[in-house]
C-alpha positions in Angstrom: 21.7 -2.1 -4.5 24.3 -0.6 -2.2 28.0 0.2 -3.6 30.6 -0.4 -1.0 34.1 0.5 -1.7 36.4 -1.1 0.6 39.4 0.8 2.1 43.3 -0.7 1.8 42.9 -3.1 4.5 39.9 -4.6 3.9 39.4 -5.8 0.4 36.5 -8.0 -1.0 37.5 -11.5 -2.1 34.9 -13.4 -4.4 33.8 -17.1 -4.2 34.5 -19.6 -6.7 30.9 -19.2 -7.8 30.3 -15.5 -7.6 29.3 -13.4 -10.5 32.1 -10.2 -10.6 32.2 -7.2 -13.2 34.5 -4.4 -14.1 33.2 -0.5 -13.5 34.5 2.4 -14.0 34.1 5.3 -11.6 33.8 9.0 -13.1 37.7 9.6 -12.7 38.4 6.9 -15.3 39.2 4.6 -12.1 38.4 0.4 -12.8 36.7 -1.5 -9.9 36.4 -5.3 -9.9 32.8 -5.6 -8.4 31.7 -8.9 -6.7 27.8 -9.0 -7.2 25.8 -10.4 -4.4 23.9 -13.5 -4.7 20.5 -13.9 -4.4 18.6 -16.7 -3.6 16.0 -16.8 -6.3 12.0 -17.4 -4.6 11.2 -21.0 -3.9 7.8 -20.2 -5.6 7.7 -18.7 -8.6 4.1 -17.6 -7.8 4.0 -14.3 -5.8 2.5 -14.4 -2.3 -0.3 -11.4 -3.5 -1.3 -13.6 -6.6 -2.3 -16.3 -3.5 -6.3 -16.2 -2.7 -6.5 -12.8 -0.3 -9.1 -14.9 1.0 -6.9 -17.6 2.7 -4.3 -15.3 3.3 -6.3 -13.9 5.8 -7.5 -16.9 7.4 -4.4 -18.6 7.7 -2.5 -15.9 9.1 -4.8 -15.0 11.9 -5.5 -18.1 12.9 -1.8 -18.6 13.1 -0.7 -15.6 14.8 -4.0 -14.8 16.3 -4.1 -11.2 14.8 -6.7 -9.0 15.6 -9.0 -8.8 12.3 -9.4 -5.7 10.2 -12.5 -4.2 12.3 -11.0 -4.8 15.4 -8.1 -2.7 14.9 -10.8 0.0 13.7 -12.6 -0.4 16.9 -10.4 2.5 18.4 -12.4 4.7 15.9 -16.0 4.5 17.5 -17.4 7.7 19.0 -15.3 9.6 16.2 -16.2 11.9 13.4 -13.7 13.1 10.7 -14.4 16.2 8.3 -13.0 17.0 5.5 -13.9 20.3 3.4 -13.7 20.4 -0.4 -14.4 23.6 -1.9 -18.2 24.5 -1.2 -18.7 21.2 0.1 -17.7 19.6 3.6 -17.9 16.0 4.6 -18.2 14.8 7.9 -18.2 10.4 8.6 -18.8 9.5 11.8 -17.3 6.0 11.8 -20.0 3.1 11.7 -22.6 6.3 12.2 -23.1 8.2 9.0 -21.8 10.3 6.4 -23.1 14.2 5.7 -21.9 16.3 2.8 -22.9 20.0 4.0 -22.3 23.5 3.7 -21.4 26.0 6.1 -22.1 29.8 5.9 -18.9 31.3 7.5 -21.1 34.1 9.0 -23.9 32.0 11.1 -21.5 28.8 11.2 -24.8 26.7 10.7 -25.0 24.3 8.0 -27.7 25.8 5.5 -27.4 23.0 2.8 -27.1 19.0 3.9 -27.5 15.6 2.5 -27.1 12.4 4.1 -24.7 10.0 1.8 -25.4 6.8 4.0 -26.3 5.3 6.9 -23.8 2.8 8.5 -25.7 -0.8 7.0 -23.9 -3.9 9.4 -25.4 -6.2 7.0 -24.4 -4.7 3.8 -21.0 -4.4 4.6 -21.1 -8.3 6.5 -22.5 -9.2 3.2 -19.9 -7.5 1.3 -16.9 -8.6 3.0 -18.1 -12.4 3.4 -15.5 -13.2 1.0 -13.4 -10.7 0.9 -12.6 -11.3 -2.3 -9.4 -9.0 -4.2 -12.0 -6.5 -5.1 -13.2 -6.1 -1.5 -9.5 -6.0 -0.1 -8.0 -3.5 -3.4 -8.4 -0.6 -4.2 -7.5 -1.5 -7.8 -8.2 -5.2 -8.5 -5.5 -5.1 -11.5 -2.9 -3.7 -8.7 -2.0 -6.3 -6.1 0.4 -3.9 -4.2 0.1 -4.3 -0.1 -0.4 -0.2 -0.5 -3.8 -0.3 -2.6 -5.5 -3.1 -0.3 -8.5 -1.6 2.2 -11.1 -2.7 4.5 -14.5 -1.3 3.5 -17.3 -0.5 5.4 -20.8 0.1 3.4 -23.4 3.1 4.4 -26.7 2.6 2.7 -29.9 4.9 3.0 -29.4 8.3 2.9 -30.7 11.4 1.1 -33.0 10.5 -2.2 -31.0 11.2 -4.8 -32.7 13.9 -7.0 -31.3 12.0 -10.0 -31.7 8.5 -9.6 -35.0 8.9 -7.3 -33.0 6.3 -5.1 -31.2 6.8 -2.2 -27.8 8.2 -2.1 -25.0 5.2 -0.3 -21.3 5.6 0.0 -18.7 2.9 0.4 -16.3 4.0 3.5 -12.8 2.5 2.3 -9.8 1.9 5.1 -6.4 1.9 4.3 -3.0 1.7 5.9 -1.6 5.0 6.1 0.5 7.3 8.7 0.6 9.2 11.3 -2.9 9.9 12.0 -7.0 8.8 10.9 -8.4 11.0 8.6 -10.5 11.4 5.8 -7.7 12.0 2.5 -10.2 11.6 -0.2 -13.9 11.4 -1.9 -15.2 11.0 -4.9 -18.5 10.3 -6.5 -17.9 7.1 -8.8 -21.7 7.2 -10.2 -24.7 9.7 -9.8 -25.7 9.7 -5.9 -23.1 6.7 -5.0 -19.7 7.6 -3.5 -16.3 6.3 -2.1 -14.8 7.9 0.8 -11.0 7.3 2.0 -9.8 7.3 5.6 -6.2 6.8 6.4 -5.9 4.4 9.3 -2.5 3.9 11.1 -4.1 1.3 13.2 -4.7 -1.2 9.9 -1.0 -1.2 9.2 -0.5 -3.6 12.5 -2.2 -5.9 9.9 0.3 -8.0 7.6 -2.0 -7.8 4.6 -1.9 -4.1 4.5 1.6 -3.6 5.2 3.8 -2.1 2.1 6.2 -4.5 0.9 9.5 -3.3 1.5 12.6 -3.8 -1.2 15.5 -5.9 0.1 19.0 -4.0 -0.5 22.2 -5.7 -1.4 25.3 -4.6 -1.2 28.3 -4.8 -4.1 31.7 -4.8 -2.9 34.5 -3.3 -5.3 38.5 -3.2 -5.4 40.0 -1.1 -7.3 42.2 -2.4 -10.0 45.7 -1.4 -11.0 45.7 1.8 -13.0 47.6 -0.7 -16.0 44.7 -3.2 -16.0 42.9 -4.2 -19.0 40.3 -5.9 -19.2 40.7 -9.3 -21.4 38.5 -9.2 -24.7 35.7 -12.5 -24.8 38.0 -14.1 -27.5 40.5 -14.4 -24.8 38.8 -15.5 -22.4 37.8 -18.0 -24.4 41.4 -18.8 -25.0 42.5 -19.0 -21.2 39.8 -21.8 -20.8 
């Protein structure tokens, strides 16, 4: 909340109905402060505890809104790298992934692995639903900010390991000013989850931040004499 403190010709009046509360500035100054009202939610259910689901439908069949993949259309024919240490990581959106390294000298990659192949099916199958745990990052956080889109790349290198083939699960979120990759980790032997920031997906409601809704208090200050009336009197004057 805002603190405004109005100047001698323009002081804040209350209604009948409005909440109001003495403070005292850092000078020993009292200020009767009028708190702002605030219409209380006509649900008492939060909109991100609705069915993501539904959301989704609803609101683009309402407004029409492109869907998640075709604001990632703009990404085809591009390839992102990102180097970690020894390691560097290259996705080629709805191509595939490589983890590699480069010798600085011959500028040739002299170690590679595949980490997936883009699968169509795999991620059609996985988004069918798109259930919370296919739109969050975290399925116990139900922030606008955790929410991606994810894209599954199946088939690549055999995982020494596992003897099964190493897959990676590409995950799209709503983030300025530009696409890139901003993370990857490996979250079991041979099976990984890559990050791309995607300014495009925050045209999207569902993976817009929620922003906080400021009030502002307005404050007169009282006369240096005032005192403020103990509860028992109040109690009295009613």
């Amino acid at each position: 909340m805002f603190m405004q403190q109005p100047n001698d010709h323009s002081l804040a009046f209350n209604d009948d109905d409005q909440e109001s509360i003495v403070i005292p500035n850092k000078n020993g100054e009292n200020y009767l402060c009028f708190l702002p009202k605030v219409e209380k939610a006509k649900s008492e259910k939060p909109i991100t505890q609705l069915n993501i689901s539904s959301m989704i439908v609803e609101t683009e069949e309402r407004v029409k809104l492109k869907t998640p993949d075709e604001l990632l259309e703009v990404l085809k024919g591009s390839c992102f790298v990102r180097q970690e240490g020894w390691w560097s990581y290259e996705l080629c959106y709805q191509n595939k992934i490589r983890q590699f390294h480069v010798e600085d000298e011959k500028e040739k990659a002299v170690q590679e692995f595949i980490l997936g192949v883009y699968d169509e099916e795999a991620t059609a199958a996985f988004n069918q639903n798109l259930s919370d745990i296919s739109t969050l990052k975290d399925h116990h956080s139900k922030d606008a900010s955790q929410r991606y889109h994810a894209h599954q790349y199946t088939n690549g290198t055999i995982c020494d390991l596992t003897n099964e083939p190493r897959e990676t699960e590409v995950r799209f979120v709503c983030s300025e000013p530009r696409a890139m990759i901003s993370s990857i980790i490996e979250l079991s032997t041979c099976k990984y989850a890559l990050t791309v920031q995607s300014p495009m997906l925050c045209k999207h409601p569902l993976f817009q931040e929620e922003r906080p809704v400021w009030h502002t208090i307005n404050c007169n200050l009282l006369p240096k004499d005032y005192k403020q009336a103990k509860p028992d009197e109040v109690e009295t004057r009613r």
